[in-house]
C-alpha angles and dihedrals in degrees: 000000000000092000093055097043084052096051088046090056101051092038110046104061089052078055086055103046091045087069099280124165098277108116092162100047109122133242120218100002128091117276130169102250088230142009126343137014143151128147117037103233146196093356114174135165124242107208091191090054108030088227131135118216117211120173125176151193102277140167110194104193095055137039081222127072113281137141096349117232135173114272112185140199143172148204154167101213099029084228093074114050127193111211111223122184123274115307100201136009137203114269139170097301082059145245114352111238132167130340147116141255128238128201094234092200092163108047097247094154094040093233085117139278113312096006116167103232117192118208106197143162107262101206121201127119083327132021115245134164117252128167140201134193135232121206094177103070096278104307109114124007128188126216128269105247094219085052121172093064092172132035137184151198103232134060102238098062118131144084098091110195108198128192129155105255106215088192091060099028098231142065119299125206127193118207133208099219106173102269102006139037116250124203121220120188126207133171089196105027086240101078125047146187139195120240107160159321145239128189111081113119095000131119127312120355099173092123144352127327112239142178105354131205132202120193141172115224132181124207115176097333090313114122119208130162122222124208114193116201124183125219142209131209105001110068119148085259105038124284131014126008135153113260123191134178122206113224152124121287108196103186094273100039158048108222106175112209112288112265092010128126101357090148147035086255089061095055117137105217124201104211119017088217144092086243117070138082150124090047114184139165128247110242115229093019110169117266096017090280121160104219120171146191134202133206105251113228145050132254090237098062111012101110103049095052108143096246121115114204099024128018115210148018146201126262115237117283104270125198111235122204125140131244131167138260139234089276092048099256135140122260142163115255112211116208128169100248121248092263088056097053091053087076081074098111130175120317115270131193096212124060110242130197098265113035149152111231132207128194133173112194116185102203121253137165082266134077115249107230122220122185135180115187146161135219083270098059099242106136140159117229130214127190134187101203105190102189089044087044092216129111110207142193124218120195099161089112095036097113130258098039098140096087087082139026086209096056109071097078140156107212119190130193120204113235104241103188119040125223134139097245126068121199107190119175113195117205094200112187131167089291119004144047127200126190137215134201102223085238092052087241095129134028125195125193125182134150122224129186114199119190080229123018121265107271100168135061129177128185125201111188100018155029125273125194123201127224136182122227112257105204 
């Protein structure tokens, strides 16, 4: 069965891009070259290489969820993957599910100098946390023989998230534990302990808590620490959505900023759209830079999506720093990373299937009005409403909607920071269109799945400029 999962992998895409029935299939994001995925997982840069590791939630007998593995891709410019084969299968501990790597450059877990060490949700009758190491630059690992190294009481208990905490001199784990975030210390990434938790009282609680993220930002001088915390269901348009909560990490725990986030209403969301979720960092990225990617659907959905031979993809990688609002508050600013905007090709008149889109909007009483359309009339819709301060999508009218009552949806994003002038910049592929604000203070991600692609595109209100995609 390996061997024929192998030879899948490496043959189909060669059938798709032959002109196979895959109308859907992206461009230029991240897709599974077969079968199942959902959560990026585990992604980490290889500065000898240049190569960035992303391995992901993946079931490679079904183009629906079943017992979870490691696919794994790679890539030099995070717009072109290469697919290798599997990176970790189920064994006896049980299904892999969710998890991060570490660069172990000095040797902590004894399985040698620079070892990759993956840190992942082993899921049987309980979920414990089990790890494996790679000495071959992340290619193949192989498990840890005293697996599980952590255990749990409840039954929600996985995604750990593992970085080395200078503040506290050892390594650091972030837990998913149903409705909060747990931390677990190591000095050796075998042997854990608990130190404390954060979630009571914070943010939404409408589902369960999933693949956290901690990360140190600096803005100004001014050092904060971000957690993300996914959420299912629960999100502000139904389902899944990236959550975050803005906050101080001494070493031991987790303080969110006083007065922030008591309700669901206060809520910082990382993306305004249906499509993102299970958003996580790559460890080791170049320049200290925190850049991160999202899965890109929605549970509500995700199964019913209208491809045939793979269901799902990753939205493009995004930059992550922090600024502050109107009201002086800390938030997250979202930017496409350079490497994303590098898809960015020569100017074109005529909308293509796969684009970069520019728009400039001065701001007036009244909306300005965006609308990307095909010969059939189906369109998306996009408004900037000024008095109301929100900017919207509308993919009622986008095309196959029916497979799912959930799908047809309008998202709106507050604008946090007023100014007359709007930058927006559109990353269009076969099936989906994310947004971005020019100042990075707003995301939106929705896929969209038109009987024709969108040839047309109108602005009223604005200017829009067309650009191929350069891969």
């Amino acid at each position: 069965m390996r061997r024929l999962v192998v030879i899948l992998t490496l043959v189909l895409p060669l059938f798709v891009a032959a002109g196979g029935d895959e109308p859907y299939r992206s461009l230029y994001h991240h897709t599974p070259p077969v079968m199942w995925m959902n959560d990026p997982n585990g992604m980490f840069y290889d500065a000898q290489t240049q190569l960035w590791h992303l391995y992901y939630q993946h079931y490679p007998d079904d183009i629906v969820w079943g017992p979870m593995h490691w696919g794994h891709s790679t890539s030099k410019d995070l717009k072109t993957w290469e697919h290798l084969p599997i990176a970790i299968y189920p064994d006896s501990v049980g299904m892999i599910f969710s998890g991060s790597c570490v660069l172990d450059t000095n040797n902590t877990a004894g399985f040698g100098r620079n070892a990759i060490v993956a840190i992942y949700t082993s899921a049987d009758k309980a979920q414990t946390q089990s790890i494996a190491y790679s000495l071959d630059g992340g290619r193949t690992f192989t498990p840890y023989k005293g697996n599980p190294v952590l255990t749990g009481d409840i039954a929600d208990f996985r995604d750990p998230k593992v970085f080395w905490d200078k503040q506290a001199d050892c390594w650091t784990m972030v837990l998913a534990c149903q409705q909060e975030m747990r931390f677990y210390q190591s000095d050796d990434l075998k042997q854990w302990h608990f130190v404390s938790s954060f979630g009571l009282g914070y943010g939404c609680h409408g589902g369960v808590w999933e693949c956290p993220d901690l990360l140190q930002m600096d803005d100004n001088g001014q050092t904060k620490w971000v957690l993300i915390c996914n959420i299912n269901p629960g999100g502000p348009f139904g389902g899944s959505a990236t959550q975050y909560f803005v906050g101080d990490w001494n070493g031991k725990e987790f303080k969110c900023e006083k007065g922030k986030y008591e309700n669901e209403k206060m809520a910082r969301w990382l993306d305004y759209g249906k499509d993102h979720y299970a958003t996580v960092t790559w460890h080791n990225a170049p320049g200290n830079r925190i850049v991160a990617i999202g899965w890109m659907s929605n549970w509500q959905y995700a199964t019913a999506l209208p491809t045939t031979h793979f269901r799902s993809q990753n939205t493009i990688a995004r930059d992550l720093s922090l600024y502050k609002d109107d009201n002086g508050e800390y938030r997250v600013r979202v930017l496409p990373s350079p490497e994303s905007k590098a898809i960015r090709g020569d100017r074109t008149k005529q909308l293509p299937a796969a684009a970069v889109i520019e728009i400039d909007v001065c701001e007036s009483r009244k909306p300005a009005l965006i609308t990307l359309s095909n010969d059939k009339g189906e369109q998306v819709l996009m408004t900037y409403d000024f008095n109301a301060q929100t900017f919207t999508c509308d993919r009622t009218k986008s095309g196959k909607t029916d497979f799912s009552a959930e799908f047809p949806a309008v998202t709106t994003a507050p604008l946090f920071v007023k100014h007359n002038h709007h930058h927006l910049t559109l990353y269009i592929d076969h099936c989906s269109i994310e947004a971005f604000d020019g100042e990075g203070y707003w995301a939106m991600t929705n896929l969209v799945f038109p009987t024709q692609p969108y040839n047309h595109i109108t602005v009223k209100g604005g200017k829009a400029k067309i650009y191929n995609v350069n891969l």
